[in-house]
N, C-alpha and C positions, 0 to 999 in steps of 0.2 A: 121814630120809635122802633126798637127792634122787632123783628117778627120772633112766633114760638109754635114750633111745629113738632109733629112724631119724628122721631129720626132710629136710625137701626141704633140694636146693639153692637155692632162694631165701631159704627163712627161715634158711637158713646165711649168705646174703650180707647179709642184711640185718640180720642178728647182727654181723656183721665190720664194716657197715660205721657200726655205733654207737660203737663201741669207738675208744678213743684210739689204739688201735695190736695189732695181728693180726698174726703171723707172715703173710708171702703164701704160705708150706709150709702153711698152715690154711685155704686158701678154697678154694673148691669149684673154683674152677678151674685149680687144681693137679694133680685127679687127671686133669683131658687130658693134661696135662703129661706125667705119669708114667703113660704109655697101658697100658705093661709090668704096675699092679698094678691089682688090681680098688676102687675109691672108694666110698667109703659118708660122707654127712652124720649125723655125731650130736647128738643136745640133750640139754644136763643140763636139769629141769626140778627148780624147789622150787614144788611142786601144780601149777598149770596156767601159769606163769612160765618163759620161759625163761629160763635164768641162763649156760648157757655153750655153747658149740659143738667140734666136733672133727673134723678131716678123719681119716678111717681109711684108711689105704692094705692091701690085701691085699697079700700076695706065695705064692703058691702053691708047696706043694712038689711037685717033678717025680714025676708020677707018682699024686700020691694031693690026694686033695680037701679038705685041709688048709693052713691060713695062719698066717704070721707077719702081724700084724694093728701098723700102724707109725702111731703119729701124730705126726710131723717136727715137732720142734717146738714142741708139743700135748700135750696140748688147751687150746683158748683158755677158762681159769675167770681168774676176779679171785685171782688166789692169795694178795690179801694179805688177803681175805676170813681173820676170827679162827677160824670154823667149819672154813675148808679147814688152815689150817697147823696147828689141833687136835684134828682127827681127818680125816686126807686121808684113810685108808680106807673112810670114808665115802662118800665123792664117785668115787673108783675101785674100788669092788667091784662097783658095779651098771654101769659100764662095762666090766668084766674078764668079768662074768655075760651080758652080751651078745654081744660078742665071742668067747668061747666055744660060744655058742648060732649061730655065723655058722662054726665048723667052726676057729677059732683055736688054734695050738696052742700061742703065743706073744703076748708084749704089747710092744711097744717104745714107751716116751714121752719125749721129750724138754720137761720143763718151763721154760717162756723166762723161770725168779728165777735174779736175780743173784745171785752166795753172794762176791766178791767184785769189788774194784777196784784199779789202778793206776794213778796220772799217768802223764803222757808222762815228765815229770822223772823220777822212779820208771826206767823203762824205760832210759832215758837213760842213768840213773847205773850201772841193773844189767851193761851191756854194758858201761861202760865197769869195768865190777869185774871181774878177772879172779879171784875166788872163786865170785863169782854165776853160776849158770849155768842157772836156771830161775826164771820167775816166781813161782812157788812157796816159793822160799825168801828171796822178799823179804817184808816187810810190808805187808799192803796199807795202802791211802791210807782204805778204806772196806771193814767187812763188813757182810750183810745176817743181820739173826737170820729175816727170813722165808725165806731158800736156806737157813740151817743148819735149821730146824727140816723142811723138806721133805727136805732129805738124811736126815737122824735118820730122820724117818718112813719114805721109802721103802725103808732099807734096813732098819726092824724088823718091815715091813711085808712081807719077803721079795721084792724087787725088787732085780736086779744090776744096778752100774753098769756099762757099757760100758769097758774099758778105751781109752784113747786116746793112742797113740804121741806123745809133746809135743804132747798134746793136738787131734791132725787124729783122728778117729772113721772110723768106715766110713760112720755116717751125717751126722750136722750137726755143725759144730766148737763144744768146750767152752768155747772162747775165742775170741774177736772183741775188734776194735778200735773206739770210737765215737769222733765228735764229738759231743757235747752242743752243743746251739744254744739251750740254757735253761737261765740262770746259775741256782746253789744258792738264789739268792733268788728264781728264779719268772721274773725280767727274762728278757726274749728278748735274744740277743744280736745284733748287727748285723753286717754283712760286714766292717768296721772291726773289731769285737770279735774275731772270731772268726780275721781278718789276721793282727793283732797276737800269736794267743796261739801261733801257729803258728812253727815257729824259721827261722831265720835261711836256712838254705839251702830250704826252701819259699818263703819269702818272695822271697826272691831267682831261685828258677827261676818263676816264676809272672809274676814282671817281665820276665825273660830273654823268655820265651813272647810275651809281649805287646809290647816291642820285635822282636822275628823276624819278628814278623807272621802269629803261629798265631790262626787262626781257626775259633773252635769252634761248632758250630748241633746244633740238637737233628736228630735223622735221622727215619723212617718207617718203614715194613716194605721199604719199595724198598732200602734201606741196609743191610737183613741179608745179603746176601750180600758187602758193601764191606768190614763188621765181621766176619762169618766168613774170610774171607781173612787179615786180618789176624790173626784170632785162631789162627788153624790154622801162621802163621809164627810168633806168639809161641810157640807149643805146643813147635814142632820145634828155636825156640831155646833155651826155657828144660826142655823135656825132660817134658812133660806131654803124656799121650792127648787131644788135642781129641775135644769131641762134636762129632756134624753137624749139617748146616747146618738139617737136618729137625727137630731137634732145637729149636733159639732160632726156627724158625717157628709153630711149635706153641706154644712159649712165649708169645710175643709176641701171636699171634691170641686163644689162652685169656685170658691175661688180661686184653690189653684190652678183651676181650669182655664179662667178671667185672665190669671200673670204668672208664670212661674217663679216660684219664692213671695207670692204675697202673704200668704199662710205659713206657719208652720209651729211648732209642738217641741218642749222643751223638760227635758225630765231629769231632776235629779236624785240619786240614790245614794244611800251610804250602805257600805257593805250588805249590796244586795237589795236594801228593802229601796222604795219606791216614799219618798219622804217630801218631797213637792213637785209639783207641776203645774206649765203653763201654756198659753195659745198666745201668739203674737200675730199680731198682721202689718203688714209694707205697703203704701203706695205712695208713687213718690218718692220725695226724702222725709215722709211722716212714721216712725213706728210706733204701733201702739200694743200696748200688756193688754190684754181680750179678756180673758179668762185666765183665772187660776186656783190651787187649788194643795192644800197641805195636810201632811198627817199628823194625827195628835201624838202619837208616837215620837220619839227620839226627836223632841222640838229644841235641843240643847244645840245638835248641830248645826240648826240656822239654814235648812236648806232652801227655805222661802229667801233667804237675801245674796244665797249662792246662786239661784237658780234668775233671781233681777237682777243680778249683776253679769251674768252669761249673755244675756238680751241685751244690756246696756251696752255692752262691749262688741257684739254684731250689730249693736244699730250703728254705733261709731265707727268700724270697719267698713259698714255698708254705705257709710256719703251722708246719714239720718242727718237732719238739724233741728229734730225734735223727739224725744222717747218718751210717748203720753202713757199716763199711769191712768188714766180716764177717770170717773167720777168721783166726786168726795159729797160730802155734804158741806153748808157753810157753817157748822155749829166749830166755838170755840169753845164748850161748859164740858169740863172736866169730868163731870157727872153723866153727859152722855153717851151711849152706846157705839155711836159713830164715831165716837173722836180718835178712838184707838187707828180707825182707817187714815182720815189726814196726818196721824204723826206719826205713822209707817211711811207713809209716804214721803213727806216731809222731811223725815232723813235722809231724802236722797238730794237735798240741797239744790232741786228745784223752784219749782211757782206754782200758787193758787191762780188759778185761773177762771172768770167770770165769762162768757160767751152772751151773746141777744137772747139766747135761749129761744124755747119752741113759740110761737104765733099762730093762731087760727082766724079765718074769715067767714063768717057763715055768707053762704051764697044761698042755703033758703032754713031761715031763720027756724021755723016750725020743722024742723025734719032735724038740724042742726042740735037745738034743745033735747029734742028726743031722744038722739042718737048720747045727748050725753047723759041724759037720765038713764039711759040702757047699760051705759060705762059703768054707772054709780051706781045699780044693784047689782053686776057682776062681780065691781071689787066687795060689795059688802058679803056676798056670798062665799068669796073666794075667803074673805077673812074669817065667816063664820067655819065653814070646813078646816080651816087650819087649826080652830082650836078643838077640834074634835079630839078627843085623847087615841092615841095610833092609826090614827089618818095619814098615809104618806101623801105629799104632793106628786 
């Protein structure tokens, strides 16, 4: 059985940064990020070897000196390791034994195996099926038997799934959209490759963009205030709580700190005005779109699919073999609000993608229940103040 002990934040980063691709929810300098919960570095060690790393976030209950103990994401093991998908209690009892020894009275893990997938075509055709009305009841294009056998286990293993409303969670979404930038044959794809596989009207705004004369350049830390504006208008138009600005500076400092180029800020303008923006993050060969953000203004120029296709084309020069567009929901009803999100994305002639999603262990039952009865009058409260009439978030 391996052992799991504290280990530094260095020999955390330097765990991440051997690794083809780490959650950036997994490196050490995520827990600045998340200043609200208390961070701990863990190592799985087999004898004196590291073999995996885990960011542990605390979250404290009010009042008493007890934690739900969260690793977003995590923990980063090779889970396609035959040892871990055939006896993964192995590998998480002597982390649930620690963790408990740290005052836990809860475990939340979010495992990053895929358990399935979808084409764009897929996607395409389910919206356009008026029976269809969740990903779920299509077939997928691919299943993974290493995410079936980690669901099997976790849940014989006494670990709850997280329930997730079409799929958005309270904490990391079940579902995400990729581009893949490395054909099923290994080939890396090219900007050409990758043009072509994208449909008709991407292709066609991304030209629109570039006759307008949108011009898009990578930003600085000077530019987070440029993008938070923006993004606090996209919030008010499309009906989302923006974070603050203290908020993506903290972001942006941590982790460039963590790597240089893990982070960075991407702005597009046409003559002058400031017409979308975005936040990418690197590690590894993983890119991922963070954050973004457009103006209702001069939406003719397309600068939201000027501004992904700038990204798309530095993950490609950068070695990427994967440019994640992160959550979606799994609704396919044409009638819903979300769908607009999956078939943006969708046009980029990528995949739906299904992950194990989030898992909890209560480690003391009566503290555990509590703690989420406490969740579930905050979100009701939270919902009630938002329909307060000029109430900002």
């Amino acid at each position: 059985m391996p052992s799991v002990r504290a280990i530094s934040a260095d020999e955390h980063r330097a765990f991440v940064r051997e690794q083809a691709w780490a959650s950036f929810l997994q490196t050490p300098a995520w827990a600045s990020v998340k200043s609200e919960w208390r961070g701990e570095s863990l190592g799985w060690f087999d004898g004196d070897r590291l073999v995996g790393v885990g960011l542990v976030l605390y979250r404290k209950l009010p009042r008493l000196p007890r934690y739900l103990a969260y690793l977003p994401e995590g923990p980063v093991l090779d889970w396609t390791r035959p040892e871990i998908g055939d006896d993964l209690g192995e590998w998480l009892a002597p982390m649930t034994e620690h963790l408990r020894s740290q005052g836990a009275f809860g475990v939340r893990i979010g495992p990053p195996v895929v358990t399935r997938r979808w084409s764009a075509e897929q996607v395409k055709a389910g919206i356009a099926d008026a029976d269809a009305h969740s990903l779920t009841e299509l077939a997928p294009s691919a299943r993974s038997a290493t995410g079936a056998r980690i669901v099997q286990q976790l849940d014989a293993l006494g670990w709850r799934r997280q329930a997730a409303e079409g799929g958005f969670a309270a904490g990391q979404p079940r579902y995400t959209f990729v581009l893949p930038l490395v054909g099923d044959d290994g080939v890396r794809r090219t900007e050409d490759d990758v043009l072509a596989g994208m449909n008709q009207l991407w292709r066609r705004n991304i030209r629109k963009a570039e006759k307008s004369g949108v011009v898009v350049s990578a930003g600085s830390a000077e530019d987070l205030k440029a993008f938070h504006d923006l993004y606090v208008h996209t919030a008010g138009r499309d009906h989302f709580t923006p974070r603050p600005l203290s908020y993506f500076q903290t972001m942006y400092d941590a982790l460039g700190a963590d790597d240089a180029g893990r982070i960075a800020i991407w702005l597009a303008h046409h003559e002058g005005d400031l017409v979308a923006a975005t936040i990418g993050v690197r590690v590894g060969r993983h890119t991922w779109y963070s954050y973004g953000a457009s103006s209702s203004d001069k939406r003719e120029v397309r600068g939201s699919n000027a501004v992904q296709w700038a990204m798309i084309r530095d993950a490609i020069a950068g070695g990427a073999d994967v440019y994640d567009l992160r959550g979606i929901t799994d609704t396919l009803d044409a009638d819903d609000a979300h769908v607009g999100l999956i078939q943006f994305k969708a046009g980029t002639g990528g995949e739906a993608v299904e992950v194990v999603g989030e898992w909890d262990l209560p480690l003391n039952r009566a503290l555990y229940k509590g703690f989420g009865l406490y969740l579930d009058r905050r979100s009701l409260t939270r919902r009630a103040l938002a329909r307060v009439p000029g109430r900002r978030g």
